[in-house]
N, C-alpha and C positions, 0 to 999 in steps of 0.2 A: 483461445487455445490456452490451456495451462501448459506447464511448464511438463508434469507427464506424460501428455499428448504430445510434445514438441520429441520429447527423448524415446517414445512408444514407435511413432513415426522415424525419423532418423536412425534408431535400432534397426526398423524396421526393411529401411530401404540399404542400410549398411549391408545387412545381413544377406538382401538377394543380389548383392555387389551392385548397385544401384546408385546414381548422387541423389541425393535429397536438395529436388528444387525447391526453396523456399519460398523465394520469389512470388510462382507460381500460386504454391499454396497460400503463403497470404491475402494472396488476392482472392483466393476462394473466398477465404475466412472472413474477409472484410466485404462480403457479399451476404454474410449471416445477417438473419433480423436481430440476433440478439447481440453479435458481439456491433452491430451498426448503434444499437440501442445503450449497449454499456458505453460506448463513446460518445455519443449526444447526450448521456447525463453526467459525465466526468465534470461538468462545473458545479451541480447540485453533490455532487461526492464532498467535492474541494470544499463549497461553502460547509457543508455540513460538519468535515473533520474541523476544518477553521470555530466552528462556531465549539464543538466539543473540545477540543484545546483549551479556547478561550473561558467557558464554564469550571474546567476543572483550575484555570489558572485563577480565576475569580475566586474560587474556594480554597485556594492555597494563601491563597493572600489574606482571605478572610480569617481564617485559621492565625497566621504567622500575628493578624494584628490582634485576633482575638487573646494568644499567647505571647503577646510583646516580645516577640523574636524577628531578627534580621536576616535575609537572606545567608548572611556569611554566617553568624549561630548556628542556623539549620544546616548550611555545607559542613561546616564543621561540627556538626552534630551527624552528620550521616557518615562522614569521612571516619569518624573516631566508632562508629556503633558495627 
């Protein structure tokens, strides 16, 4: 459920003076094949942002040695620009 579904619904049951059981509804929701599926690969996500982190921090560093510059240079090269 995104975050507009969540406020779509809740408008929704506000509106017919209604509580919005949530409860309930998650448990539908967590009954989806798909959102069952985007939670059984949340480790392949995790590895994956991890491994993209670490690529672009390989290239910063590559950079900074290729430019003979120090972390604190660059902070205070970004600090001042």
């Amino acid at each position: 459920m995104n975050l507009n579904e969540y406020y779509q619904r809740t408008i929704s049951k506000l509106a017919d003076n209604q509580v919005a059981d949530d409860a309930t509804y998650l448990k539908e929701k967590l009954q989806d094949r798909m959102v069952k599926f985007y939670i059984n690969v949340s480790f392949a996500r995790t590895r994956t942002y991890r491994n993209i982190a670490q690529v672009w921090k390989d290239i910063s560093d590559r950079n900074k040695f290729i430019m003979n510059i120090s972390d604190e240079e660059l902070t205070e090269y970004i600090k001042n620009s």
